[in-house]
C-alpha positions as a LaTeX table, in Angstrom:
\begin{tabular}{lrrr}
\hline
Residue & $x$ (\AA) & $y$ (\AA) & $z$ (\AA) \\
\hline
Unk1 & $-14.56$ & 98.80 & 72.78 \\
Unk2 & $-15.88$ & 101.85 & 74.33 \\
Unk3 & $-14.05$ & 101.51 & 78.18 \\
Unk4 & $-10.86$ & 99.30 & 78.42 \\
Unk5 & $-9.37$ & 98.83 & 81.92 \\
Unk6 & $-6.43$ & 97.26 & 83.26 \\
Unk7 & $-4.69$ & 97.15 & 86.62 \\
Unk8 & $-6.06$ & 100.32 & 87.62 \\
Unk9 & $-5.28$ & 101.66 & 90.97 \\
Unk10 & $-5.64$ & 103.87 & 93.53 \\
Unk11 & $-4.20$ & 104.92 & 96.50 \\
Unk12 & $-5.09$ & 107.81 & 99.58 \\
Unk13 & $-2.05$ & 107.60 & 101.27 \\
Unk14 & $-1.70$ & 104.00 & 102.85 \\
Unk15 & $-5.60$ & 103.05 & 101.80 \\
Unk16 & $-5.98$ & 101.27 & 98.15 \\
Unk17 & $-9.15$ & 102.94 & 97.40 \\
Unk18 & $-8.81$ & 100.82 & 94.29 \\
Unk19 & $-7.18$ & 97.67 & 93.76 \\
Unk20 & $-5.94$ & 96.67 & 90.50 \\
Unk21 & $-9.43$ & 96.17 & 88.61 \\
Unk22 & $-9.71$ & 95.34 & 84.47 \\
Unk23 & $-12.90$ & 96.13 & 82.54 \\
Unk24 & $-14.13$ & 96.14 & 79.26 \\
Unk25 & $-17.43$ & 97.85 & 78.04 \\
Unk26 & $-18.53$ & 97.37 & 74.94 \\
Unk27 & $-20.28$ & 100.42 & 72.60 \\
Unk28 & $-24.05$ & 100.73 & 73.74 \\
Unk29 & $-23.76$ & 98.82 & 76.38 \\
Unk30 & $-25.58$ & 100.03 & 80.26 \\
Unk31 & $-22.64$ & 98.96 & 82.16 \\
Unk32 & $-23.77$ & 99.04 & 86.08 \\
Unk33 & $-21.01$ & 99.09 & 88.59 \\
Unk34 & $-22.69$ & 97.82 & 92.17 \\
Unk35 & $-20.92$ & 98.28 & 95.62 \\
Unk36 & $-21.84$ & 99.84 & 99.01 \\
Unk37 & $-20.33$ & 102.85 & 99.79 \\
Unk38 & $-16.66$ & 103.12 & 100.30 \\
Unk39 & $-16.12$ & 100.29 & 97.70 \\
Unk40 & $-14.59$ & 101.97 & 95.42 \\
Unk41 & $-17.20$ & 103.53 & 92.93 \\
Unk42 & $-16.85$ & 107.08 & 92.70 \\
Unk43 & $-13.06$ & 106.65 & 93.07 \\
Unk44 & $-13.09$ & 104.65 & 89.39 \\
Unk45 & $-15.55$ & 107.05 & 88.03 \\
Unk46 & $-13.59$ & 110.03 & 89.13 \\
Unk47 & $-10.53$ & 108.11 & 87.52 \\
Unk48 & $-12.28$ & 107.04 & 83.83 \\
Unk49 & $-13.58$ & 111.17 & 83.58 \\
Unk50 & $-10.08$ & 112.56 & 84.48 \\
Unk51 & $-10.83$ & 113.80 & 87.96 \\
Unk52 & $-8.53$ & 111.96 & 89.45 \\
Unk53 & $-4.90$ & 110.79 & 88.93 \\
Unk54 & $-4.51$ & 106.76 & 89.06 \\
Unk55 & $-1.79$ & 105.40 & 90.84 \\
Unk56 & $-1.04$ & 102.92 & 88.55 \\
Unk57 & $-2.36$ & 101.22 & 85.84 \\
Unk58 & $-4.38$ & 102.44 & 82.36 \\
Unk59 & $-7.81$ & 103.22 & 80.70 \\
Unk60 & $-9.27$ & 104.14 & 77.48 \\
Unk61 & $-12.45$ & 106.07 & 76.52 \\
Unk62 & $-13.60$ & 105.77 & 73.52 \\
Unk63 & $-10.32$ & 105.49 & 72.59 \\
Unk64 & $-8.47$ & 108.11 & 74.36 \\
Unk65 & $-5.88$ & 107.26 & 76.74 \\
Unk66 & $-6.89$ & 108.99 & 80.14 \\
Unk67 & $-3.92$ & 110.08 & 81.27 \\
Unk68 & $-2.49$ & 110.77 & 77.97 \\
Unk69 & $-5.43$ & 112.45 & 76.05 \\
Unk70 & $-7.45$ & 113.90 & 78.68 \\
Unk71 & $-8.75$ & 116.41 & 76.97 \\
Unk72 & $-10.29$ & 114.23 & 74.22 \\
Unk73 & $-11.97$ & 112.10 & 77.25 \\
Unk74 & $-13.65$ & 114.87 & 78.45 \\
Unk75 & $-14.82$ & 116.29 & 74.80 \\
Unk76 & $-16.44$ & 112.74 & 74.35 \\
Unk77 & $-17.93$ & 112.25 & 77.51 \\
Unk78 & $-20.96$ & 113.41 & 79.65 \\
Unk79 & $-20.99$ & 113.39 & 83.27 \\
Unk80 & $-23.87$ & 113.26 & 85.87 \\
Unk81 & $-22.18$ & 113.60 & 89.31 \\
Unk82 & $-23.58$ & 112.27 & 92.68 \\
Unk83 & $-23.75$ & 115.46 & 94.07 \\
Unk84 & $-26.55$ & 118.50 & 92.13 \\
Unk85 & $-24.49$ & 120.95 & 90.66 \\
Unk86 & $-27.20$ & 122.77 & 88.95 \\
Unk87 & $-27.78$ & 126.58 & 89.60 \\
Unk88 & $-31.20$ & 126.37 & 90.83 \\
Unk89 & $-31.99$ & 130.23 & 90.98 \\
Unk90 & $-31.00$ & 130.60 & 86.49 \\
Unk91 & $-33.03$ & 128.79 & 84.47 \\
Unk92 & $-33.44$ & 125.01 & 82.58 \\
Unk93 & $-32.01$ & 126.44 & 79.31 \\
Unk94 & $-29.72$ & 129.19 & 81.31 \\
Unk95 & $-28.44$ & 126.13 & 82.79 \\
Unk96 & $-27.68$ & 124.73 & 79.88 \\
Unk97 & $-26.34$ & 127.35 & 77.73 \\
Unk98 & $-23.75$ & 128.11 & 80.67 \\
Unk99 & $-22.70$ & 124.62 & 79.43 \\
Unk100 & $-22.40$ & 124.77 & 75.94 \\
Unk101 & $-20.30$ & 127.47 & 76.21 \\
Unk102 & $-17.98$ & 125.71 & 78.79 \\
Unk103 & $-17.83$ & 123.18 & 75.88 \\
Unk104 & $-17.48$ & 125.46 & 72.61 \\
Unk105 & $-20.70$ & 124.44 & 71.60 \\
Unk106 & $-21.21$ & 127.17 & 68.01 \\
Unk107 & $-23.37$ & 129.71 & 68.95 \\
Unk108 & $-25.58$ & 129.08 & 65.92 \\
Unk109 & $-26.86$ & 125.99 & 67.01 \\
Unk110 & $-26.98$ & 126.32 & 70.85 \\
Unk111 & $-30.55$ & 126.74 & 70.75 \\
Unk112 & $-31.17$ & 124.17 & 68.63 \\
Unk113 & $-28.98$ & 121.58 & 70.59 \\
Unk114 & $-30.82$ & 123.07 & 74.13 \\
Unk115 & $-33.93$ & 122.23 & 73.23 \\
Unk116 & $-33.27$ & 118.61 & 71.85 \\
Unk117 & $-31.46$ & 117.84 & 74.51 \\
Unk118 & $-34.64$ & 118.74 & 76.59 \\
Unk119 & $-36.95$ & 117.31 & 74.42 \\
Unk120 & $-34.49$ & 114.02 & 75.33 \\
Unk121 & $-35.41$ & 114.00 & 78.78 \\
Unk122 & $-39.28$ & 115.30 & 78.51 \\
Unk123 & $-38.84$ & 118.91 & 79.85 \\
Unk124 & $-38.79$ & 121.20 & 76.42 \\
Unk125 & $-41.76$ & 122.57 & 78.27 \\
Unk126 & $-39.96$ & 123.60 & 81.25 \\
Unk127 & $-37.38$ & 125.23 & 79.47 \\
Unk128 & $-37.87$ & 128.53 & 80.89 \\
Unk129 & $-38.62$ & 127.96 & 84.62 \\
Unk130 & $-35.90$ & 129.07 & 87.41 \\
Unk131 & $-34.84$ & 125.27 & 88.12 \\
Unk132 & $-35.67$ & 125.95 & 91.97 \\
Unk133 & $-38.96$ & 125.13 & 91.22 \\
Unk134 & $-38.27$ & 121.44 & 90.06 \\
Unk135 & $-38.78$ & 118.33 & 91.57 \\
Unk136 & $-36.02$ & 115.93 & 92.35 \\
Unk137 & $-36.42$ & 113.88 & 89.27 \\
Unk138 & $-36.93$ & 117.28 & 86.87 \\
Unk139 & $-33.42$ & 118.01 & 88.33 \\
Unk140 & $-31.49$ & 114.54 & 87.32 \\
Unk141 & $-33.32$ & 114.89 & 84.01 \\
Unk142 & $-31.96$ & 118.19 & 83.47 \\
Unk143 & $-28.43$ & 117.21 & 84.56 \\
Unk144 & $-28.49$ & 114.42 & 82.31 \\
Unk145 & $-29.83$ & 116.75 & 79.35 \\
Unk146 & $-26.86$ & 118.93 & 80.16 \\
Unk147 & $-24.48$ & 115.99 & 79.96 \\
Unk148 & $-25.65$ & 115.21 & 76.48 \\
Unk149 & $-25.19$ & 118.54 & 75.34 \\
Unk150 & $-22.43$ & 118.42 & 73.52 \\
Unk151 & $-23.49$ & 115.23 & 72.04 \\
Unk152 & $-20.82$ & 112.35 & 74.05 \\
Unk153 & $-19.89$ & 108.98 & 72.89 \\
Unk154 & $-20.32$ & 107.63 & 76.75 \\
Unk155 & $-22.63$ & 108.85 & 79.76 \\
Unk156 & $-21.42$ & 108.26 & 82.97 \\
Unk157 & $-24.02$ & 108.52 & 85.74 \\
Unk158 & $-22.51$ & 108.44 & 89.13 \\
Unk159 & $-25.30$ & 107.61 & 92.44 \\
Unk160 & $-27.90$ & 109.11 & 89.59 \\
Unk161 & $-30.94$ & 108.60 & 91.49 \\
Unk162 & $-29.55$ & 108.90 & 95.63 \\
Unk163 & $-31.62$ & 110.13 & 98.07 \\
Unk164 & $-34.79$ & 110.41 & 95.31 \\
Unk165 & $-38.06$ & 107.85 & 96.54 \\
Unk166 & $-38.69$ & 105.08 & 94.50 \\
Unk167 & $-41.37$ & 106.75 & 92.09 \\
Unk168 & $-38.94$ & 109.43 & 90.96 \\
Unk169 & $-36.12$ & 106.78 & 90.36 \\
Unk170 & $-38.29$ & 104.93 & 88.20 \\
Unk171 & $-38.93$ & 107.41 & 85.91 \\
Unk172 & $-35.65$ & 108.97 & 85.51 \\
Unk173 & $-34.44$ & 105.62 & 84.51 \\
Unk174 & $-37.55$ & 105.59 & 82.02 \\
Unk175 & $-35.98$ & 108.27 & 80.25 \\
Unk176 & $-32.41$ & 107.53 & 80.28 \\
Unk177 & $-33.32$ & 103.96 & 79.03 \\
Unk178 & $-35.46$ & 105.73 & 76.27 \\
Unk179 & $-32.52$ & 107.73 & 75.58 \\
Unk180 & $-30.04$ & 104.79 & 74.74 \\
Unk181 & $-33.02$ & 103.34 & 72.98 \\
Unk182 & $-32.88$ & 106.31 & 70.46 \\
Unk183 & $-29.09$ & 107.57 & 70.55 \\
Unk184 & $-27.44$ & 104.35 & 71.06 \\
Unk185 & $-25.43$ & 105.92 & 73.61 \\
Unk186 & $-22.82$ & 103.75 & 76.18 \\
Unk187 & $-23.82$ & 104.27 & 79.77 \\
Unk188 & $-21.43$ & 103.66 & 82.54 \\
Unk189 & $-23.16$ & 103.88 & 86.04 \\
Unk190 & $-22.40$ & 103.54 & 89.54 \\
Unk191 & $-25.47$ & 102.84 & 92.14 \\
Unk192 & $-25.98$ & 100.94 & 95.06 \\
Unk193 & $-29.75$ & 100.31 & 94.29 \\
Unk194 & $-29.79$ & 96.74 & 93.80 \\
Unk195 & $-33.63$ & 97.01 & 91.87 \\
Unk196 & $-31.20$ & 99.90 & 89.32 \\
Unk197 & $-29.06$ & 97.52 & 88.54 \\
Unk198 & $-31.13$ & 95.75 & 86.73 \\
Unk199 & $-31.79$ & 97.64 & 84.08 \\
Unk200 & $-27.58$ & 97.14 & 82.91 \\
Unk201 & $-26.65$ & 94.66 & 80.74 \\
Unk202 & $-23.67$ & 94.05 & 82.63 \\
Unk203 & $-22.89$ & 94.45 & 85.92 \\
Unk204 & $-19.62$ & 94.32 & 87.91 \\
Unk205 & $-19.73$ & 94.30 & 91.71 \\
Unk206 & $-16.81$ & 95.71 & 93.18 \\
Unk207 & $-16.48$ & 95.38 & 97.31 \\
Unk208 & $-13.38$ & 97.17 & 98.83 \\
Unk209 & $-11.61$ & 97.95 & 95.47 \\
Unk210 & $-11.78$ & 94.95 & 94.10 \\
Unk211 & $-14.08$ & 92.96 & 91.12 \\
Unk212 & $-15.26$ & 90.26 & 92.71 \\
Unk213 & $-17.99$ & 89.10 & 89.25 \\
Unk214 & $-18.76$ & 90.32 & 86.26 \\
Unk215 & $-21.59$ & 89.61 & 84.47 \\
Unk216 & $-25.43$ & 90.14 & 83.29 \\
Unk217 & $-28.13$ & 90.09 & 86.14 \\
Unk218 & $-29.21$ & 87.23 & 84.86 \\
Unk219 & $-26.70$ & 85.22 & 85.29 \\
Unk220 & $-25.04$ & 86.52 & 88.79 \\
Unk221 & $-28.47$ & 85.50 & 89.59 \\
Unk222 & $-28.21$ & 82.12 & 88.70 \\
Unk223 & $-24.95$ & 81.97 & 90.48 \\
Unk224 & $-26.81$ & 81.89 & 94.13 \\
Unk225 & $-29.44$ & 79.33 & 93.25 \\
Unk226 & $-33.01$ & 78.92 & 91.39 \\
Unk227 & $-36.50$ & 80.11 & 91.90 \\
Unk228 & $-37.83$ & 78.41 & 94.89 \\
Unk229 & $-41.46$ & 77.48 & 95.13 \\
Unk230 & $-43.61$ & 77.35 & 99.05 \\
Unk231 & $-46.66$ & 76.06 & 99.10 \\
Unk232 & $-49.36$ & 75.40 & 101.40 \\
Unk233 & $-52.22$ & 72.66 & 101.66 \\
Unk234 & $-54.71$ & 71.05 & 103.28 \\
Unk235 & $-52.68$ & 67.65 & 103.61 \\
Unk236 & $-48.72$ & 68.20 & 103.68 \\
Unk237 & $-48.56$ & 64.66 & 104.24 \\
Unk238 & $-49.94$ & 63.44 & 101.09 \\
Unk239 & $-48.96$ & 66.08 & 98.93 \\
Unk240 & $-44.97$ & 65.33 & 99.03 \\
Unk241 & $-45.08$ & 62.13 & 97.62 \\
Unk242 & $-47.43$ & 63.40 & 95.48 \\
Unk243 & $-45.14$ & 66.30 & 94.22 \\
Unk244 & $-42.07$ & 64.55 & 94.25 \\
Unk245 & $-43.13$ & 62.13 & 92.01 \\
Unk246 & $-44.86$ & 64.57 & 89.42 \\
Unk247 & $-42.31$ & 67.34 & 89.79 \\
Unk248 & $-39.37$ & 64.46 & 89.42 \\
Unk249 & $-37.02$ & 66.66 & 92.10 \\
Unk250 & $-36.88$ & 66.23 & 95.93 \\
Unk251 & $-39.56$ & 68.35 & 97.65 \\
Unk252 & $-38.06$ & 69.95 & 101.42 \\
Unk253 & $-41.14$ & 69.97 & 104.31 \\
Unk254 & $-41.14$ & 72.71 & 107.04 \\
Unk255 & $-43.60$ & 72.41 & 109.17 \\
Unk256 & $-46.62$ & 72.86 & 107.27 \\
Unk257 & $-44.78$ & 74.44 & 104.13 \\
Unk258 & $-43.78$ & 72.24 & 101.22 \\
Unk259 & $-40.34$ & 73.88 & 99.20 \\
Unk260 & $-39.19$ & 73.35 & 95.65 \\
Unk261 & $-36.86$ & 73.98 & 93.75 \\
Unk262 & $-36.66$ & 75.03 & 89.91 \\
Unk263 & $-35.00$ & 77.00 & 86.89 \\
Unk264 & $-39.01$ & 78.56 & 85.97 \\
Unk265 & $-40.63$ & 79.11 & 89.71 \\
Unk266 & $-44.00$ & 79.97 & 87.43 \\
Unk267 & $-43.95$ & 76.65 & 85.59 \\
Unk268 & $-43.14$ & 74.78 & 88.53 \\
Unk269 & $-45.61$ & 76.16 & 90.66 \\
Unk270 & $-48.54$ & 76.01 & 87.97 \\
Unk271 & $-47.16$ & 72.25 & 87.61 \\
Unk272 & $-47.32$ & 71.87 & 91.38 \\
Unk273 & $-50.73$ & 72.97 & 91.77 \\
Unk274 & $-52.59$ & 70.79 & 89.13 \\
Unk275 & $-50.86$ & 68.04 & 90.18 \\
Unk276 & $-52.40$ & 68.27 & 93.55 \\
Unk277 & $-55.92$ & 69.46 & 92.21 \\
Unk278 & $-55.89$ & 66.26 & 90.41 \\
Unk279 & $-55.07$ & 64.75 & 93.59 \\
Unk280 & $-58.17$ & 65.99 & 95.31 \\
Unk281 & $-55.41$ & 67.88 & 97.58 \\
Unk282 & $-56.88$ & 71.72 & 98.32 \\
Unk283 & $-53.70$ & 74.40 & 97.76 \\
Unk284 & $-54.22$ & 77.13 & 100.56 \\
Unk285 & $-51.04$ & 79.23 & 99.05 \\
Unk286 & $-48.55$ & 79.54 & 96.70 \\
Unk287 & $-44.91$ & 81.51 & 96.78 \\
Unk288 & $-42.74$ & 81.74 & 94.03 \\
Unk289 & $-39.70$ & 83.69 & 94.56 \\
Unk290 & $-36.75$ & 84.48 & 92.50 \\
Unk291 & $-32.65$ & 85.10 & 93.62 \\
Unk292 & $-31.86$ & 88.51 & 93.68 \\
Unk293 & $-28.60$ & 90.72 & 93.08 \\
Unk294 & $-29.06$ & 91.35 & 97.04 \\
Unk295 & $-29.02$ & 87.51 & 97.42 \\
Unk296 & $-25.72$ & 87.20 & 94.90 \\
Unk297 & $-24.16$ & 90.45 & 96.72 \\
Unk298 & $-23.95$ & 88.53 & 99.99 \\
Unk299 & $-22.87$ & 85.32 & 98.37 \\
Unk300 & $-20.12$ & 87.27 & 97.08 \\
Unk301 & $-19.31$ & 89.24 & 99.73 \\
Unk302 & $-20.36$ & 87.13 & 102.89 \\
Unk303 & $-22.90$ & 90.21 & 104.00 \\
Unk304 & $-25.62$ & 92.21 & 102.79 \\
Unk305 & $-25.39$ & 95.44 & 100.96 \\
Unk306 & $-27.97$ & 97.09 & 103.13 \\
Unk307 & $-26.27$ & 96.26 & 106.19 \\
Unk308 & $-23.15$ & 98.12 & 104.62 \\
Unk309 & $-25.09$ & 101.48 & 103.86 \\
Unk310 & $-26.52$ & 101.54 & 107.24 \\
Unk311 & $-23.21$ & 101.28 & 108.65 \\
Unk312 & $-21.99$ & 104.21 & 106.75 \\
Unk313 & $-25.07$ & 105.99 & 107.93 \\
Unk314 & $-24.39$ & 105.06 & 111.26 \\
Unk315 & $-20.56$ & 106.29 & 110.99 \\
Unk316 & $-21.81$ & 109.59 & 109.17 \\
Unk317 & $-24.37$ & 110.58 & 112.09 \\
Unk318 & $-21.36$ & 109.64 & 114.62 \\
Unk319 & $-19.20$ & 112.38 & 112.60 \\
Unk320 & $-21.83$ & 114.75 & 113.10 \\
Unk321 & $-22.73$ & 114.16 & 116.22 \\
Unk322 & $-19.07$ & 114.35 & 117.20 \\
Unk323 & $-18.66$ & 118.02 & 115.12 \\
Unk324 & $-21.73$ & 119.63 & 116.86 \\
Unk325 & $-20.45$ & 118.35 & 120.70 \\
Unk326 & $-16.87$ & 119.97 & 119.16 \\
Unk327 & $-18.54$ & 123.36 & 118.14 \\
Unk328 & $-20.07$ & 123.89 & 121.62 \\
\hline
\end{tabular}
């Protein structure tokens, strides 16, 4: 077992940040943990690198205790941190030789290890431009390369991709998936991107400090329902029968929408639509769509995950807004 958890807490004064949670991760393994903000994500990750002091309870990296054997955590991890804490005016490799000497890396094969570690995240041609010049993306790539640097057990990638467009977060993931691909590395990551999730094997979503499900995507899926199937024709009124006879599962009618329901929307819908063809029914449109971890968040939960961030948005503008009226 890579992480082991149990009872962990922690506490800011009267506020239990963190609530008592036990998790296992097993070596390899893309471990997601999924929460708004405030849930209690960092505040675990902070706790499983050694930032932070737990209130109660224990954990073990890669077998280190750490509380215990702190320093051997931090030797056998890598760390990506919400927040870029790259110099941007030295260079990639600069960068990253700063780094391996933080870490003791021998001085006979820094170079070496720099530019594998580049190579890792596609930017070994990049390694000599001031990092000011790189995109978004070229930046988490190159704070990932430095995490791997002196060559972890476990990666832990807190918020990875925040505040990069959709494009970019695709294809850092791309390359930290190809990484575990080729160095069988553990990840352990925190996000609040429901479509990042998916690419864990396991996810836990935590909502103020507490597990509230553990498992693969897959399956927290299935905990909220099936795929469900609308269609549209040119005569509703013959076409339920029809379909609930053929399809051998009750068919809902809305108006002039028929809805089914179905472990394989795909199959069901393909099944659907010949059935009617050979009917001599016409199909005007067909809509198959799938549960997603949004759906099983706010099953969980009782509200949407979206509706949390843009509260926190909300309460962060009000802060500022608040500081500049205090400043004049």
């Amino acid at each position: 077992m890579t992480i082991t958890v149990e009872k962990l807490t922690r506490s800011f004064g009267d506020v239990q940040a963190v609530k008592g949670i036990d998790l296992h991760v097993e070596r390899g393994e893309t471990f997601g943990f999924l929460g708004p903000n405030g849930a209690g994500k960092s505040t675990t990750i902070k706790m499983l690198c050694t930032l932070l002091h737990p209130t109660s309870g224990q954990a073990w990296i890669n077998g280190y205790n750490i509380e215990q054997q702190a320093s051997q955590v931090r030797q056998s991890i890598g760390i990506v941190f919400q927040d870029p804490t790259l110099d941007e005016y030295l260079t990639a490799e600069q960068n990253l030789y700063y780094h391996c000497m933080i870490y003791h890396t021998p001085k006979k094969t820094r170079a070496a290890r720099i530019q594998d570690v580049l190579q890792l995240v596609g930017l070994e041609d990049r390694s000599k431009d001031i990092v000011k010049t790189f995109s978004g993306g070229m930046k988490r790539r190159l704070e990932v390369a430095r995490g791997l640097l002196h060559e972890p057990q476990t990666l832990f990638l807190d918020e990875p991709t925040v505040g990069l467009d959709p494009q970019t977060r695709r294809s850092v993931w791309e390359h930290v998936l190809r990484l575990r691909e080729r160095t069988g590395l553990t990840i352990f990551m925190t996000t609040h991107y429901m479509e990042e999730a998916e690419y864990c094997d396991r996810i836990a979503i935590i909502d103020h400090g507490e597990i509230v499900a553990v498992d693969t995507p897959a399956a927290l899926k299935r905990m909220v329902g099936q795929d469900k199937v609308r269609l549209t024709t040119s005569s509703t009124e013959r076409a339920v029968p029809i379909l609930e006879h053929y399809l051998e599962r009750p068919v809902r009618r809305e108006e002039n929408s028929i809805y089914a329901e179905g472990e394989n929307g795909q199959a069901l819908a393909a099944s659907a639509i010949r059935q009617l063809t050979l009917a001599d029914i016409e199909v005007h449109s067909v809509e198959v769509t799938a549960p997603t971890l949004e759906d099983v968040f706010v099953h969980l939960t009782g509200r949407a995950i979206r509706d949390e961030l843009a509260g926190a948005k909300e309460r962060m503008g009000s802060r500022l807004r608040s500081r500049g009226r205090l400043r004049r």
